[in-house]
Each structure stands twice: as structure tokens, then as C-alpha cells.
PDB file of N, CA, C and O in Angstrom:
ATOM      1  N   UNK A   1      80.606 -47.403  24.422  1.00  0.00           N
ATOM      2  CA  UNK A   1      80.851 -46.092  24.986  1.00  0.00           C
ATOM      3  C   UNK A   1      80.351 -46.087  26.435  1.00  0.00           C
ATOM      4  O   UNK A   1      79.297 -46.635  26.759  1.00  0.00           O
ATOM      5  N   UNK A   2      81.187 -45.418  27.325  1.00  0.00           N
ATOM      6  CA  UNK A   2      80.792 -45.799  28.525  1.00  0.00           C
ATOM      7  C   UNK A   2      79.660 -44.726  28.862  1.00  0.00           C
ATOM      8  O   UNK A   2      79.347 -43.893  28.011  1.00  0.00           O
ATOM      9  N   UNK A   3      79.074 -44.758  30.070  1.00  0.00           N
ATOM     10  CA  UNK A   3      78.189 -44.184  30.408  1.00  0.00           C
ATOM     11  C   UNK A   3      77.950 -42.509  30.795  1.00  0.00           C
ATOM     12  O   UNK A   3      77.087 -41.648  30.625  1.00  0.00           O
ATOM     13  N   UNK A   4      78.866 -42.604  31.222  1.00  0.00           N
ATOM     14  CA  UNK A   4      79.474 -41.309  31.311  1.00  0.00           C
ATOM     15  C   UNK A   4      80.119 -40.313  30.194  1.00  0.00           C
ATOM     16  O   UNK A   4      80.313 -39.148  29.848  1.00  0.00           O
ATOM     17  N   UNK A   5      80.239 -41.234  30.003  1.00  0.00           N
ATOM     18  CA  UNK A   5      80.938 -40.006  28.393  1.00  0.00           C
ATOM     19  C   UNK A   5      79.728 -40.095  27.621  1.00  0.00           C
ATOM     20  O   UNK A   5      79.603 -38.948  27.191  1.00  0.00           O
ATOM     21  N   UNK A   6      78.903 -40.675  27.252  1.00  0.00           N
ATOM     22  CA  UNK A   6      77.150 -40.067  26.759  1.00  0.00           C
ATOM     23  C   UNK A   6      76.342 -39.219  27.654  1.00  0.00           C
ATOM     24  O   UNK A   6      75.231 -38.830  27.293  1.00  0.00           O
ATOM     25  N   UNK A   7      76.805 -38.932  28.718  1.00  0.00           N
ATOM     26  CA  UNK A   7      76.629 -37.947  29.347  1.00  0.00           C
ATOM     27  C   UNK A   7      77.247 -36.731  29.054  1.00  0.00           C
ATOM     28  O   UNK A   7      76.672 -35.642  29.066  1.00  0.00           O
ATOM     29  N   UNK A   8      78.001 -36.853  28.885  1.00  0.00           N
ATOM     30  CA  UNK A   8      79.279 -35.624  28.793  1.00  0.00           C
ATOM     31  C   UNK A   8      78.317 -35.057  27.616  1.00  0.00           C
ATOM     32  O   UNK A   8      77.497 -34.178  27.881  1.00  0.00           O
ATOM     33  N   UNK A   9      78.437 -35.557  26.383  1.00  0.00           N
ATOM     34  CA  UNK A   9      78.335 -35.125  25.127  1.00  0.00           C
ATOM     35  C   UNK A   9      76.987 -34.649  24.966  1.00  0.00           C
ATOM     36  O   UNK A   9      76.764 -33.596  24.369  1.00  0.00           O
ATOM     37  N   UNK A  10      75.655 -35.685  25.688  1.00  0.00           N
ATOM     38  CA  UNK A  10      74.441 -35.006  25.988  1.00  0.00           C
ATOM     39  C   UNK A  10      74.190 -33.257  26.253  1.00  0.00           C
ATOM     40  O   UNK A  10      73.434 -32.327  25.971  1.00  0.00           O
ATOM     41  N   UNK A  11      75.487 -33.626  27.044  1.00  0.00           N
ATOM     42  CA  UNK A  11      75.229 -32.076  27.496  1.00  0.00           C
ATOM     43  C   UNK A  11      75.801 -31.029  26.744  1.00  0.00           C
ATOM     44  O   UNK A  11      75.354 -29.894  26.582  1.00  0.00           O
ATOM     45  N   UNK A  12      76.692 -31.461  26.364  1.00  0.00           N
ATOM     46  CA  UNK A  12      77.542 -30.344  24.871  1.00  0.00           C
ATOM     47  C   UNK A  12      76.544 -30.166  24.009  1.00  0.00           C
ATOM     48  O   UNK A  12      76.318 -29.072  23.493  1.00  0.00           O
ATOM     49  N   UNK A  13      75.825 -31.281  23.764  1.00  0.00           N
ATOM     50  CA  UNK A  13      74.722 -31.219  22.858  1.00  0.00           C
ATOM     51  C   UNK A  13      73.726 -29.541  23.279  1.00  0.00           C
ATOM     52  O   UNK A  13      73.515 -28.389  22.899  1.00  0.00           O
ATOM     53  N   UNK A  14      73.391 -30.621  24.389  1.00  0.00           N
ATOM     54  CA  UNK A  14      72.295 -29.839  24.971  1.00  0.00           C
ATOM     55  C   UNK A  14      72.598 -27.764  25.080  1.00  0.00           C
ATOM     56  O   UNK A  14      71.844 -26.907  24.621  1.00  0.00           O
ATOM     57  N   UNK A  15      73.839 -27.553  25.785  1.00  0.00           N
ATOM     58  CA  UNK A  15      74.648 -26.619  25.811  1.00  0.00           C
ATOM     59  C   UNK A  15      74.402 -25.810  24.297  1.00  0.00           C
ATOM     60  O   UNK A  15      73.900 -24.696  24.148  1.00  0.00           O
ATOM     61  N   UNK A  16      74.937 -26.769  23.197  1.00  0.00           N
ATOM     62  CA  UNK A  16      74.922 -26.147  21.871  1.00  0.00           C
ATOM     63  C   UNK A  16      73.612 -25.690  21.603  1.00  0.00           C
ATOM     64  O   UNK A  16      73.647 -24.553  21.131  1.00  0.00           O
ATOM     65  N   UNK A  17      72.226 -26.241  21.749  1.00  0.00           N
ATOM     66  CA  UNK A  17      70.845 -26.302  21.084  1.00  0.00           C
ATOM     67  C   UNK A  17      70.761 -25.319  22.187  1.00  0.00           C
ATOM     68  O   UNK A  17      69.675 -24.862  21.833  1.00  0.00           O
ATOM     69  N   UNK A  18      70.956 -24.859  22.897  1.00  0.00           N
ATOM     70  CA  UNK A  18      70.853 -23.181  23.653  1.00  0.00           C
ATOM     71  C   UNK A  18      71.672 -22.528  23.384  1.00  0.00           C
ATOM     72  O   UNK A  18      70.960 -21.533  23.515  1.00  0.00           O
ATOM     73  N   UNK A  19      72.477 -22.172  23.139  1.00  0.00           N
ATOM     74  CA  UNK A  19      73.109 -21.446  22.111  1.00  0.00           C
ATOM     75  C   UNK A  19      72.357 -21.248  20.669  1.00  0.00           C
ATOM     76  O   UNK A  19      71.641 -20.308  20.325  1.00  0.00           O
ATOM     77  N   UNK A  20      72.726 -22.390  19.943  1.00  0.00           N
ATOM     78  CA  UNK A  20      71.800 -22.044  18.810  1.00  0.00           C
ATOM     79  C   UNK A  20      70.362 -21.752  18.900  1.00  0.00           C
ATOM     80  O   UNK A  20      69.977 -21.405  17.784  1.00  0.00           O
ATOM     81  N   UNK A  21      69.424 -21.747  19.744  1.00  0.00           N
ATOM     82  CA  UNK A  21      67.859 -20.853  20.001  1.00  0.00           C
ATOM     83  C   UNK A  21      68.523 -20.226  20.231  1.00  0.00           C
ATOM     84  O   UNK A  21      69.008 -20.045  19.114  1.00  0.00           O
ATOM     85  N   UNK A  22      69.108 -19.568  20.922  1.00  0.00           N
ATOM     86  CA  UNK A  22      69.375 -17.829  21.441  1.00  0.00           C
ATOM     87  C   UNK A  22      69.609 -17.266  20.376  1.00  0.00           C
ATOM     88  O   UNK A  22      69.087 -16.175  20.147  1.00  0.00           O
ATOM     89  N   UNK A  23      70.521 -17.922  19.388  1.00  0.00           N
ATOM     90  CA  UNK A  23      70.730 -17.095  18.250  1.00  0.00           C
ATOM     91  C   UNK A  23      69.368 -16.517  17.610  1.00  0.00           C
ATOM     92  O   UNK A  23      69.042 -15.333  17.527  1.00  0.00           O
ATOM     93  N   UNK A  24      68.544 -17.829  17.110  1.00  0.00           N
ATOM     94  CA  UNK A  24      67.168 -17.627  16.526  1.00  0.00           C
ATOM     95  C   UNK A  24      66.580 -16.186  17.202  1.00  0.00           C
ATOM     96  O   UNK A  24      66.346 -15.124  16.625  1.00  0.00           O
ATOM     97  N   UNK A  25      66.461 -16.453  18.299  1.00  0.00           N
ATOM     98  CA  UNK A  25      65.570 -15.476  19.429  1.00  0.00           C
ATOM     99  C   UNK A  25      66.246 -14.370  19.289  1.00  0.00           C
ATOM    100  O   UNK A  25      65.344 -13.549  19.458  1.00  0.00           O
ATOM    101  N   UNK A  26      67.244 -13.733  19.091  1.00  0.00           N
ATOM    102  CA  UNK A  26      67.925 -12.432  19.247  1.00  0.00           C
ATOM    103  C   UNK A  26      67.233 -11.129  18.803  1.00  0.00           C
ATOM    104  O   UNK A  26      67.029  -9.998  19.244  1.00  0.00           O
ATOM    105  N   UNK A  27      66.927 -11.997  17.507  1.00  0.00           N
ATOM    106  CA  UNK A  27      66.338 -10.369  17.111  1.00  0.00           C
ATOM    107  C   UNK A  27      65.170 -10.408  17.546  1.00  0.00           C
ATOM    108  O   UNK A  27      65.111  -9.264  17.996  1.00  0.00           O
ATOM    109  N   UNK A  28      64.283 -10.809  17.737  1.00  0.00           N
ATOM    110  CA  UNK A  28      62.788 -10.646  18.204  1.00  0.00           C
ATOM    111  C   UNK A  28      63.225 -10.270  19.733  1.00  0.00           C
ATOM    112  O   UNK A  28      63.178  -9.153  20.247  1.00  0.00           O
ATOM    113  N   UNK A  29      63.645 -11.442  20.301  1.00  0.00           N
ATOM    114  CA  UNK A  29      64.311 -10.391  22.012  1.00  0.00           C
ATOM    115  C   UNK A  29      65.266  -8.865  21.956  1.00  0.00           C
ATOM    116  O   UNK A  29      65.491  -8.116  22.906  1.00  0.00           O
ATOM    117  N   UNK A  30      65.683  -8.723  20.634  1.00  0.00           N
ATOM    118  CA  UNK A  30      66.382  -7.244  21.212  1.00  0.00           C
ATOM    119  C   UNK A  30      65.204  -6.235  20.391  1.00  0.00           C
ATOM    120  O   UNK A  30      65.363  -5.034  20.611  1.00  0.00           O
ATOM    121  N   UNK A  31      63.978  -6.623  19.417  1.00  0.00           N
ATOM    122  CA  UNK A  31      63.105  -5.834  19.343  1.00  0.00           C
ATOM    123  C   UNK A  31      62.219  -5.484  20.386  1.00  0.00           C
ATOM    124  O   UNK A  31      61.926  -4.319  20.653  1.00  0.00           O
ATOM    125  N   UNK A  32      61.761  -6.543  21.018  1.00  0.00           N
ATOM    126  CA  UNK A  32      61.095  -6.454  22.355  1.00  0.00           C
ATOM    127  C   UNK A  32      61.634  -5.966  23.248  1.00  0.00           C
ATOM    128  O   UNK A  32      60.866  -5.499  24.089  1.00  0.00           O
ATOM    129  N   UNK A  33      63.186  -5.814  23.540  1.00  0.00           N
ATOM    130  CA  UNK A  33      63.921  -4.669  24.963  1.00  0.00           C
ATOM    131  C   UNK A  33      64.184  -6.220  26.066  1.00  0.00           C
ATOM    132  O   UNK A  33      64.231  -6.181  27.295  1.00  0.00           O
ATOM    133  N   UNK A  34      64.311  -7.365  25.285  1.00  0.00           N
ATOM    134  CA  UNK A  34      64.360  -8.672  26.263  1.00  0.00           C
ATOM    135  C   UNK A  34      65.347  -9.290  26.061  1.00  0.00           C
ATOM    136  O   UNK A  34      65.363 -10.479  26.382  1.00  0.00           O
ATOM    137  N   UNK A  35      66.586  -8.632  25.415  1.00  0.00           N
ATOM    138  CA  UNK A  35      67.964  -9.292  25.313  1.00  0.00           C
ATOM    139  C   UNK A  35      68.896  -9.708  26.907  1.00  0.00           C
ATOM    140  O   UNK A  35      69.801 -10.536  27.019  1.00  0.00           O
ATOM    141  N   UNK A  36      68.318  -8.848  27.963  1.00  0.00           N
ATOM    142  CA  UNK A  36      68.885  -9.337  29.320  1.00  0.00           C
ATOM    143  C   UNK A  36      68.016 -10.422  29.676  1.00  0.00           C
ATOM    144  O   UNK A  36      68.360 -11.101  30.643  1.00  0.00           O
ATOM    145  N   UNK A  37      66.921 -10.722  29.056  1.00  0.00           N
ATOM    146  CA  UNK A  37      65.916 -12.403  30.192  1.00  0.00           C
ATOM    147  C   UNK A  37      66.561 -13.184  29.266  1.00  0.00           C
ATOM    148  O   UNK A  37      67.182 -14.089  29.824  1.00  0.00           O
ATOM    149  N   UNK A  38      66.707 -13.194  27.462  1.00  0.00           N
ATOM    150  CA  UNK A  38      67.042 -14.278  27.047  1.00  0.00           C
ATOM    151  C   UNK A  38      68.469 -14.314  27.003  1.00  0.00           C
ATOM    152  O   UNK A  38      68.827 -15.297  26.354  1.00  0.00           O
ATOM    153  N   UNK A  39      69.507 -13.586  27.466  1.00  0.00           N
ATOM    154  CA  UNK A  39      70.777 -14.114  27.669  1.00  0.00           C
ATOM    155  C   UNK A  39      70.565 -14.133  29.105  1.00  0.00           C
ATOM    156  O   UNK A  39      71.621 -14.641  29.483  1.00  0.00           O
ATOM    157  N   UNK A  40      69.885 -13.908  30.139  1.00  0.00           N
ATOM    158  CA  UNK A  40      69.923 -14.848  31.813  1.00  0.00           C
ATOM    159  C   UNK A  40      69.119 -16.147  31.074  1.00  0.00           C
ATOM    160  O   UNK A  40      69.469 -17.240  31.518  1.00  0.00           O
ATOM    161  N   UNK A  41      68.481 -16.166  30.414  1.00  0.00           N
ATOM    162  CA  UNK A  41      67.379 -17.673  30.349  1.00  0.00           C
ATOM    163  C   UNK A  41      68.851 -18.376  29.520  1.00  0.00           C
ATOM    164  O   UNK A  41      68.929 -19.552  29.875  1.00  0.00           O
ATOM    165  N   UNK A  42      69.714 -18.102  28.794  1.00  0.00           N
ATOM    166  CA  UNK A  42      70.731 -19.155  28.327  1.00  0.00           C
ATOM    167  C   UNK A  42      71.849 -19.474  29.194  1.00  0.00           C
ATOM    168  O   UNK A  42      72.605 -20.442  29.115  1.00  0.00           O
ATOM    169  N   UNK A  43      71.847 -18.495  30.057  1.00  0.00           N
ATOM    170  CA  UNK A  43      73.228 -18.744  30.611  1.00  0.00           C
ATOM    171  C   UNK A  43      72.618 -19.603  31.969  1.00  0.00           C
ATOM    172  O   UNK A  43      73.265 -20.518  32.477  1.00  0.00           O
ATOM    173  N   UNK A  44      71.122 -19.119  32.537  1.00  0.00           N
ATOM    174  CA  UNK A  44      71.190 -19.902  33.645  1.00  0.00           C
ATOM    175  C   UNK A  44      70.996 -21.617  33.400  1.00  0.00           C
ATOM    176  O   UNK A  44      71.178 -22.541  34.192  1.00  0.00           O
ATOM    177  N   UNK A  45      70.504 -21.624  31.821  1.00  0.00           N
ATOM    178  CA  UNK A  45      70.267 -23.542  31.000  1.00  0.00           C
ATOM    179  C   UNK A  45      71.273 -24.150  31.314  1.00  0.00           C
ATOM    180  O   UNK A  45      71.517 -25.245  31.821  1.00  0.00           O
ATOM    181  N   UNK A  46      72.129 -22.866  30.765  1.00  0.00           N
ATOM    182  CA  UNK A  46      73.608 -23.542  30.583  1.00  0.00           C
ATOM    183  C   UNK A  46      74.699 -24.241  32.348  1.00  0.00           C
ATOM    184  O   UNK A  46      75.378 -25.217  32.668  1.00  0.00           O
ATOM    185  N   UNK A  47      74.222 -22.987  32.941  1.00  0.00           N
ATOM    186  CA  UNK A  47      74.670 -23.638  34.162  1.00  0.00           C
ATOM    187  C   UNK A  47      74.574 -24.559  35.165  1.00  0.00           C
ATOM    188  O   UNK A  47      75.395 -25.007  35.966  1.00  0.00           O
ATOM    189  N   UNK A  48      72.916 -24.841  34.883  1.00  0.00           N
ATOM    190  CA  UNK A  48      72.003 -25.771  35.141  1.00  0.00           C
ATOM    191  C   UNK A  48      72.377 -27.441  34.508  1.00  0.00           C
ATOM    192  O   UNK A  48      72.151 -28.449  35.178  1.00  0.00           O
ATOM    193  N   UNK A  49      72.852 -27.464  33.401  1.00  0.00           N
ATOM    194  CA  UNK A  49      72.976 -28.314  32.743  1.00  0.00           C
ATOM    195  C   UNK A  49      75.218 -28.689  33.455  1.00  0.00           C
ATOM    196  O   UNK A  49      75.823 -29.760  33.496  1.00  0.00           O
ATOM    197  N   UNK A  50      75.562 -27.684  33.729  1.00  0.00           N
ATOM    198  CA  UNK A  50      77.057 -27.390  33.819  1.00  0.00           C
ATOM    199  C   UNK A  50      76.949 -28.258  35.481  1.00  0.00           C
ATOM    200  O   UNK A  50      77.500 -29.312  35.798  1.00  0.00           O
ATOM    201  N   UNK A  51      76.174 -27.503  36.195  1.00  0.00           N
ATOM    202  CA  UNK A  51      76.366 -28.367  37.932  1.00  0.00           C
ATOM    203  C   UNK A  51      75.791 -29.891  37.594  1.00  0.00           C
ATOM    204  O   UNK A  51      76.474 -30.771  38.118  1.00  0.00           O
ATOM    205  N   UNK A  52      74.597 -30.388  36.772  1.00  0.00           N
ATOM    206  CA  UNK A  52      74.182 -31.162  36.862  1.00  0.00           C
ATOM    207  C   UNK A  52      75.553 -32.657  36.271  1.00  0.00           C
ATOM    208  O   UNK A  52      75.779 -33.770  36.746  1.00  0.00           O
ATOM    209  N   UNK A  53      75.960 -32.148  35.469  1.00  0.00           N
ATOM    210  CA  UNK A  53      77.637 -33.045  34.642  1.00  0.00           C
ATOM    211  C   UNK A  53      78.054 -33.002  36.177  1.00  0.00           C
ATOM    212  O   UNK A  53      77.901 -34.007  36.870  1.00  0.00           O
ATOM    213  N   UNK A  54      78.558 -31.882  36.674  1.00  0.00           N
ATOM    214  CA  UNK A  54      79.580 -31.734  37.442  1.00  0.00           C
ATOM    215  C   UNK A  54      79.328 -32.802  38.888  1.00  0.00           C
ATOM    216  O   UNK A  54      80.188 -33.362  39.569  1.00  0.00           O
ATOM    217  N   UNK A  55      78.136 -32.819  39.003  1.00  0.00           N
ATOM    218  CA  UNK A  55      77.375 -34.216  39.985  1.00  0.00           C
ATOM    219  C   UNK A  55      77.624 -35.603  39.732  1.00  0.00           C
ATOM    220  O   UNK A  55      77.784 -36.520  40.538  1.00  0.00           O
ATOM    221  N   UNK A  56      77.633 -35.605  38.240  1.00  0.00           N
ATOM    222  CA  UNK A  56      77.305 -36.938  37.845  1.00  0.00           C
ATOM    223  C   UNK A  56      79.530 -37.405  38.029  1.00  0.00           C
ATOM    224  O   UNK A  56      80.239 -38.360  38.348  1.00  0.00           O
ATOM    225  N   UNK A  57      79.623 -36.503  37.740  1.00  0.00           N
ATOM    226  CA  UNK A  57      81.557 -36.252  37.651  1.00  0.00           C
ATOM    227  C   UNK A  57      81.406 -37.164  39.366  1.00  0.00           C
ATOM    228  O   UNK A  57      81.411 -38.388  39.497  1.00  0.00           O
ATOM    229  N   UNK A  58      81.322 -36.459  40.140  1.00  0.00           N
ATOM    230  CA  UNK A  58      81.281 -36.443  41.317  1.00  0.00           C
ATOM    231  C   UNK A  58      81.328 -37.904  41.831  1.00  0.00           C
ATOM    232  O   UNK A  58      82.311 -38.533  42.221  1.00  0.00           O
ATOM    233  N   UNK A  59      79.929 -38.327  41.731  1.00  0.00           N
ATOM    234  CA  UNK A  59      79.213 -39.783  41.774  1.00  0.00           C
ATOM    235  C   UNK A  59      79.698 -40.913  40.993  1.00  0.00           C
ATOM    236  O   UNK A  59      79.489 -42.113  41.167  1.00  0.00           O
ATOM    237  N   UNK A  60      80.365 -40.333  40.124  1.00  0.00           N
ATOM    238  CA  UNK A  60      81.727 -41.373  39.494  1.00  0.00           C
ATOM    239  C   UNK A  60      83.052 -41.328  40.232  1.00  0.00           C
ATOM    240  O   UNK A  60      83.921 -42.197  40.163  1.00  0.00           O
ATOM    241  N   UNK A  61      83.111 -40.066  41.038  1.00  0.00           N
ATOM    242  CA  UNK A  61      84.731 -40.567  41.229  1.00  0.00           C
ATOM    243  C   UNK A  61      84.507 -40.810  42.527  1.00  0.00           C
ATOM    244  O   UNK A  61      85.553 -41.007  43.146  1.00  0.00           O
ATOM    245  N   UNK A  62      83.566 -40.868  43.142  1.00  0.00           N
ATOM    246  CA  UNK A  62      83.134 -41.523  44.300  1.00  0.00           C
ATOM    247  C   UNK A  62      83.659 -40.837  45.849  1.00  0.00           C
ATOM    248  O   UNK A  62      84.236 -41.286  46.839  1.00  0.00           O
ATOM    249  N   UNK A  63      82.917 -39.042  45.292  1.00  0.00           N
ATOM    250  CA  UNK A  63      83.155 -38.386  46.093  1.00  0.00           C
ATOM    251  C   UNK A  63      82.383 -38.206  47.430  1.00  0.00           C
ATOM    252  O   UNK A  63      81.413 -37.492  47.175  1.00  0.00           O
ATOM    253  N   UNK A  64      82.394 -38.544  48.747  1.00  0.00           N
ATOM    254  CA  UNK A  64      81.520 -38.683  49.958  1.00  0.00           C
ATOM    255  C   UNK A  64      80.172 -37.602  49.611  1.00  0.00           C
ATOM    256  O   UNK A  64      78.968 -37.854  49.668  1.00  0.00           O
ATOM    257  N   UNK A  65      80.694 -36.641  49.331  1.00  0.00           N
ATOM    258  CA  UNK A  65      79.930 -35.576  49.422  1.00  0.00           C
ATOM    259  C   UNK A  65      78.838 -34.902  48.517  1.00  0.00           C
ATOM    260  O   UNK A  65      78.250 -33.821  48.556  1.00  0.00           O
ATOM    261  N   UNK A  66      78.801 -36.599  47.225  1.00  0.00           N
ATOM    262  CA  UNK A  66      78.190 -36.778  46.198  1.00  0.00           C
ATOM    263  C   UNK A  66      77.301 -37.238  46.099  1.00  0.00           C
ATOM    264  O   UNK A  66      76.345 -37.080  45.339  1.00  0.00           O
ATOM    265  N   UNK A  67      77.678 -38.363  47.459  1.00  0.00           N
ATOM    266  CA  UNK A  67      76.070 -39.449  47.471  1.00  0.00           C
ATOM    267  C   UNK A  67      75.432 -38.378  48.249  1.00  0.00           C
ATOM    268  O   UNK A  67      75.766 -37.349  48.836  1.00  0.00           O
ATOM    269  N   UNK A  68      73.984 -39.305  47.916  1.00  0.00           N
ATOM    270  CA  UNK A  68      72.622 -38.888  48.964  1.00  0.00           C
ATOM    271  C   UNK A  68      73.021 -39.048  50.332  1.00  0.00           C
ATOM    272  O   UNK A  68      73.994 -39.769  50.551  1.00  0.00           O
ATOM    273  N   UNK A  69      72.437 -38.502  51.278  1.00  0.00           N
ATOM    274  CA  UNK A  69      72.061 -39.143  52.520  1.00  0.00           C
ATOM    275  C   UNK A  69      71.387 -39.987  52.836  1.00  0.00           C
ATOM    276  O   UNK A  69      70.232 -39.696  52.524  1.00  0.00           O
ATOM    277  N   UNK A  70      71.478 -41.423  53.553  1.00  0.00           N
ATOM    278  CA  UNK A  70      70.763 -42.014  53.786  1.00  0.00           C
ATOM    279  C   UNK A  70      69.536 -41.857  54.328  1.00  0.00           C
ATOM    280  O   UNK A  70      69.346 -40.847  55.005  1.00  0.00           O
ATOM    281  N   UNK A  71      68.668 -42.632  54.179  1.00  0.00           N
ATOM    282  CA  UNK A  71      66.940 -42.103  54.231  1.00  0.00           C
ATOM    283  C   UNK A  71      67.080 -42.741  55.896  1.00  0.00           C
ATOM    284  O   UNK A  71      67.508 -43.802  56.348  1.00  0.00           O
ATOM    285  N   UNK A  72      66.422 -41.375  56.574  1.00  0.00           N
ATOM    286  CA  UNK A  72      65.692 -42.059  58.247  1.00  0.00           C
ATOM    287  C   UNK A  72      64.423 -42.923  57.926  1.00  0.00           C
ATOM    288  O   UNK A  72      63.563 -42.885  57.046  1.00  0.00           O
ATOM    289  N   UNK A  73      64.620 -43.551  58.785  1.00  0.00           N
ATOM    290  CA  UNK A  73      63.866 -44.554  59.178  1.00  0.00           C
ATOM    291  C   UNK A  73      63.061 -44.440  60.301  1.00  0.00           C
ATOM    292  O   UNK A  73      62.360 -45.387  60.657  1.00  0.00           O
TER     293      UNK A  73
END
């Protein structure tokens, strides 16, 4: 399996296991009045995890604007 596609799926993974805690957490966050931090705390995981693929996408298809900058010297 190439390298990249265990990436991919890492993150579906990862994606899913925030989803499924949020579920857990719901009712204790909508007893507490904290259903807006723990749906921003899933959605910002999720997006976090969404740009970070979308980099690695990048750095595979060998987009200029993907690599680093070279280090001064």
C-alpha cells in the first residue's frame, strides 16, 4: 500500500474517532450549555486534520507552492 493512501485513511480514521467522541460528549456538553465549544472543538479537528491531507496531496503532486522554502544561510 502506498504511502499516501495510509495517509488518506489515517485520517478518515482519525476524522471518524471525532465524530464518534462528539457523539459520547453530547449529552454532558448540551447539559453543561457547551454544545457550541464541542461542535467548534470537532469541526476545527476535523479541518485541521482536512488542510493537513490536503498538504501532503500537494507535496505528492509536486506542487511549487508545497515545498518549504529553502533555509538562508
Amino acid at each position: 500500500m502506498r504511502p499516501s493512501r495510509i495517509k488518506t485513511i489515517g485520517y478518515l480514521i482519525s476524522s471518524a474517532s471525532v465524530l464518534l467522541l462528539g457523539i459520547a460528549a453530547w449529552p454532558g456538553a448540551r447539559d453543561a450549555g457547551l454544545v457550541p465549544v464541542l461542535i467548534g472543538g470537532m469541526a476545527t479537528s476535523a479541518l485541521g486534520m482536512a488542510f493537513r491531507w490536503r498538504s501532503y496531496e500537494l507535496e505528492k503532486a509536486g506542487e511549487p507552492e508545497a515545498r518549504d522554502p529553502p533555509e538562508r544561510r
